[in-house]
C-alpha positions in Angstrom: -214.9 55.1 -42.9 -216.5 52.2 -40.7 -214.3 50.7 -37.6 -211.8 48.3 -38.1 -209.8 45.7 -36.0 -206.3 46.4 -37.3 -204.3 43.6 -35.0 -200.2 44.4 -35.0 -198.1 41.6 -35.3 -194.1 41.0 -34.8 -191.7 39.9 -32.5 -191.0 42.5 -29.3 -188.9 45.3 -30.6 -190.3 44.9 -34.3 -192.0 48.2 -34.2 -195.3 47.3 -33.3 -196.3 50.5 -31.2 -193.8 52.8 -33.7 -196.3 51.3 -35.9 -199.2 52.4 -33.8 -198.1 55.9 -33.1 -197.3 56.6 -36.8 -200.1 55.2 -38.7 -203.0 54.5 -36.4 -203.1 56.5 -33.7 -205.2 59.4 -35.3 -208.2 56.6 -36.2 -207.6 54.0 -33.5 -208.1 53.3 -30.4 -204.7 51.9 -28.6 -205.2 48.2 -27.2 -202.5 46.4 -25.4 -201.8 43.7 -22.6 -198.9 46.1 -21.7 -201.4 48.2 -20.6 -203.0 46.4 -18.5 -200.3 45.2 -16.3 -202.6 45.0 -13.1 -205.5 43.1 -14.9 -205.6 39.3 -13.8 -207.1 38.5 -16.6 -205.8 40.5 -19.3 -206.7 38.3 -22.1 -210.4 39.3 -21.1 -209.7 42.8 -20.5 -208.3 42.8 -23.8 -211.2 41.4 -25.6 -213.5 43.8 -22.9 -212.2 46.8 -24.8 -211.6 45.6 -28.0 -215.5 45.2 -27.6 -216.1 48.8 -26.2 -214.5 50.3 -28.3 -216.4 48.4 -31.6 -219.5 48.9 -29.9 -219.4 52.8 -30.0 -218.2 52.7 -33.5 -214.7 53.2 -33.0 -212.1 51.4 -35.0 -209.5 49.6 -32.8 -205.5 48.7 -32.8 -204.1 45.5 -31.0 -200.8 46.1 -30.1 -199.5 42.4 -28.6 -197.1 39.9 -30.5 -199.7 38.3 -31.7 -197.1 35.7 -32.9 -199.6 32.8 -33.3 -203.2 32.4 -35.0 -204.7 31.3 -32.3 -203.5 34.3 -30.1 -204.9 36.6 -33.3 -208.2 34.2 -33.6 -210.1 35.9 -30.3 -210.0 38.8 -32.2 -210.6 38.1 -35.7 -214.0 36.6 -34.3 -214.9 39.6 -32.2 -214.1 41.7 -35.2 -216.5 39.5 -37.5 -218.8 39.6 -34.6 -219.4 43.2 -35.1 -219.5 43.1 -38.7 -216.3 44.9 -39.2 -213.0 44.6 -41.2 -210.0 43.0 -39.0 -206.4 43.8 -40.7 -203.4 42.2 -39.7 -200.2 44.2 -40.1 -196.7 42.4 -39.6 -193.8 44.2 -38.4 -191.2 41.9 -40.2 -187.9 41.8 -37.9 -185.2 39.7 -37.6 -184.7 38.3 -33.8 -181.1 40.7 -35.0 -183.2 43.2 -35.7 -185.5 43.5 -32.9 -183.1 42.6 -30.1 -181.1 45.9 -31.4 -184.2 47.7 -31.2 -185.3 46.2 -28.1 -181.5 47.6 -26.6 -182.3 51.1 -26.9 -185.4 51.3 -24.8 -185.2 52.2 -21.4 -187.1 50.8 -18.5 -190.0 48.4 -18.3 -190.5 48.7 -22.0 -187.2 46.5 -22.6 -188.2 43.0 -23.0 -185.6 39.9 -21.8 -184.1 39.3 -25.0 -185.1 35.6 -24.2 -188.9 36.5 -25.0 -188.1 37.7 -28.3 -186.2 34.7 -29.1 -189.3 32.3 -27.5 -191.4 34.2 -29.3 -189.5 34.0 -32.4 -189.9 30.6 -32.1 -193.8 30.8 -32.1 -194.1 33.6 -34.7 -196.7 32.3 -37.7 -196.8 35.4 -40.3 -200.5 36.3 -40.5 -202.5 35.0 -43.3 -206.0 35.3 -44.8 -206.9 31.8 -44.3 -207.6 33.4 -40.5 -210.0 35.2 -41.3 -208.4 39.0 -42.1 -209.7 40.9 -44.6 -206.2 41.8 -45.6 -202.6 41.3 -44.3 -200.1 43.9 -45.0 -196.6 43.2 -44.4 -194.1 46.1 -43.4 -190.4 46.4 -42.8 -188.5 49.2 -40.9 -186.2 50.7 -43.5 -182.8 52.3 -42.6 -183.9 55.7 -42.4 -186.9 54.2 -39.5 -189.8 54.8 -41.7 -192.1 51.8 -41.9 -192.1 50.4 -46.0 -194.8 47.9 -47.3 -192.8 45.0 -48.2 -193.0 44.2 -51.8 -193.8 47.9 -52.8 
């Protein structure tokens, strides 16, 4: 298989890094602005890696909100830079959903529950007209495995 850009997108508490863990982890390399909580620019150090990783042939997963295009747009175009596929995969949640998901973390890992409302707000489901190659859509079903909507 060639690398990929797969770019995670959902409110906080969707799923997003579940997601990761479950179905990417093995192939991908793990990019997030959580992780780089010291960077002062971590929209560069984002795109830094995203970039490293590509360039040594390794497939890639951003793990942000990535709740509007033109947050998911930087890396669409460093994806088609490179010549490789970018896939967007939504964690569909309700603000219901997510804020009960976002209760039972512990730590710095909880979010305010007003940032998943804000970003609720902002949240544009992904679409090809961006530039992906495809968009899958998921939903967390009650037994917590991740389901491709419509299947």
């Amino acid at each position: 298989m060639s690398a990929e850009v797969a770019v995670l997108v959902g409110l906080p508490g969707a799923g997003k890094s579940t997601f990761y863990r479950q179905r990417l982890a093995a192939t991908h390399a793990h990019v997030s602005k959580d992780l780089l909580p010291n960077a002062r620019t971590r929209q560069a150090r984002q795109d830094a890696l995203v970039r490293e990783a590509l360039a040594s042939g390794r497939s890639v997963a951003v793990d942000n909100t990535n709740v509007a295009a033109a947050d998911r747009a930087a890396i669409v175009s460093i994806a088609h830079g490179f010549g490789v596929r970018v896939v967007a995969h939504y964690i569909e949640a309700t603000t219901r959903e997510a804020v009960a998901r976002n209760e039972r973390r512990e730590g710095r890992s909880r979010v305010p529950k007003v940032a998943i409302f804000t970003c609720a707000k902002r949240l544009v489901p992904p679409s090809l007209d961006e530039g992906f190659d495809e968009v899958h859509v998921w939903r967390v079903s009650e037994t917590g495995a991740f389901e491709e909507a419509g299947s």
